[in-house]
C-alpha positions, -999 to +999 in steps of 0.1 A: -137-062+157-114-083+145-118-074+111-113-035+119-081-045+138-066-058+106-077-025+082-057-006+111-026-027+104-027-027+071-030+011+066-003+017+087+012-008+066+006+013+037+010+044+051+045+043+075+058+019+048+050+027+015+055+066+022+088+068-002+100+105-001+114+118-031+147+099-037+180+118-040+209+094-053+217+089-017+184+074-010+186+055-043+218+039-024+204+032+012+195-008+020+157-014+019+154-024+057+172+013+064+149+030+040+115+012+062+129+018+093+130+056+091+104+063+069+081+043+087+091+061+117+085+094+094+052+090+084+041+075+115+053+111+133+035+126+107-003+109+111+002+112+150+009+151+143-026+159+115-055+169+136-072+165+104-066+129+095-071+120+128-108+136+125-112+112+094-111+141+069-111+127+034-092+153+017-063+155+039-058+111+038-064+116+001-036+141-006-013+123+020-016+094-001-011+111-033+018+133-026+037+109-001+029+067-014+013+066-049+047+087-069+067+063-048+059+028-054+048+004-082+012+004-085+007-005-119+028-035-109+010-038-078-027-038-101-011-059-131-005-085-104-038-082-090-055-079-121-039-115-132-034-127-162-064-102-179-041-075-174-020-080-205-054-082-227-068-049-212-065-017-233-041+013-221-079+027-212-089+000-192-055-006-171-057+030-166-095+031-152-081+003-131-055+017-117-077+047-104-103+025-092-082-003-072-065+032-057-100+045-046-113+014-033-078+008-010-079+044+000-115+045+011-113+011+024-086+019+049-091+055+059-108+051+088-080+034+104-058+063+096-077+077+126-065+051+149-032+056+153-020+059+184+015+050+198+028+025+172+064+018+168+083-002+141+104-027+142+129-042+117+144-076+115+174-081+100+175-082+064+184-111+044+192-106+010+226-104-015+237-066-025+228-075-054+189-087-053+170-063-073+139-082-049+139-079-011+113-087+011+118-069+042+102-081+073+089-061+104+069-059+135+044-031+146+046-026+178+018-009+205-006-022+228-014-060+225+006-087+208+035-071+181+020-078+152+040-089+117+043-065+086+064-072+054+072-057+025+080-069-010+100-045-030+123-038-056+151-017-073+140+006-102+170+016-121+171+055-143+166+090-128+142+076-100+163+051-092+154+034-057+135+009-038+099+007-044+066-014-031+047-032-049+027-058-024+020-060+013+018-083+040-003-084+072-005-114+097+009-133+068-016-126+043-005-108+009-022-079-003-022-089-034-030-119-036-061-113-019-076-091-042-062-113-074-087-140-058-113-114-058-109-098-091-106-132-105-139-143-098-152-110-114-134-113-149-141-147-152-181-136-146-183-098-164-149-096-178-126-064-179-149-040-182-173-054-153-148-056-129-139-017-140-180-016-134-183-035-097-149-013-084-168+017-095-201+008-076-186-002-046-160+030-046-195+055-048-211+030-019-181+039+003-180+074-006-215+076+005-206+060+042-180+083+044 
């Protein structure tokens, strides 16, 4: 129970939060903790309002994920860092199948709870960081029945044409997205290597896709 709890945190984490819109120069200029706050508040509207997500359909959570979080934060940051230090010895290839499969297996992990929510709020603590930290972590609270629970956000400032504030890890209850997987994906390089971590992601992506 416990454990389903968490997924439903942690894709609403993904979801409220990590939904960047597409970034005019005015959005490239608004502080992080302004930029959670309404696009949290955004996307949330937006899950409580699809019939179809709600139902659990596949294709609807897929393309919400694809058109709303993945152009709008780091995720081959967010895989390098899993990934570890084996990252920088993977071929363009093999980042690349990686990349795919860590955002099948976090997508189909999660989904479910996308049918869960319910009357969540968000709540945003006040920001501490300089104007000029290109790094922020931005702390917040989701809010609904039971005990507010804590969400945070690492991101940072790309510069260029897409210039903005982007994810690239997650917190929930105090435990790092990140991090967690790195532990995982560690133990499976150091045992199959590259190539049989690509392998075991694979697998386990076709074992979900068979439960859903």
């Amino acid at each position: 129970m416990k454990r389903r709890f968490l997924s439903h945190l942690l894709i609403v984490l993904m979801v409220s939060a990590a939904g960047l819109l597409a970034l005019s120069a005015s959005a490239a200029d608004e502080a992080p903790d302004v930029l959670i706050k309404r696009l949290s508040t955004d996307m949330l509207d937006n899950i409580k309002a699809d019939k179809a997500i709600q139902a659990g359909d596949m294709s609807r959570i897929i393309a919400l994920v694809d058109t709303k979080i993945m152009p709008n934060v780091d995720f081959q940051r967010m895989t390098a860092s899993a990934v570890g230090p084996a990252w920088r010895q993977a071929t363009p290839e093999q980042q690349k199948r990686l990349q795919e499969e860590f955002k099948t297996l976090l997508v189909r992990t999660y989904a479910g709870a996308l049918t869960q929510v319910s009357d969540q709020t968000i709540a945003v603590r006040p920001l501490r960081a300089a104007p000029e930290d290109k790094e922020v972590v931005v702390r917040t609270e989701v809010k609904g029945r039971g005990d507010a629970i804590q969400l945070d956000y690492r991101l940072e400032k790309t510069p260029g044409d897409g210039a903005g504030w982007k994810i690239y890890n997650l917190n929930v209850l105090g435990v790092w997205l990140v991090e967690t997987y790195r532990s995982q994906f560690s133990q499976e390089i150091n045992a199959k290597g590259i190539n049989g971590l690509i392998a075991t992601l694979t697998e386990r992506n076709k074992a979900n896709a068979k439960k859903g």
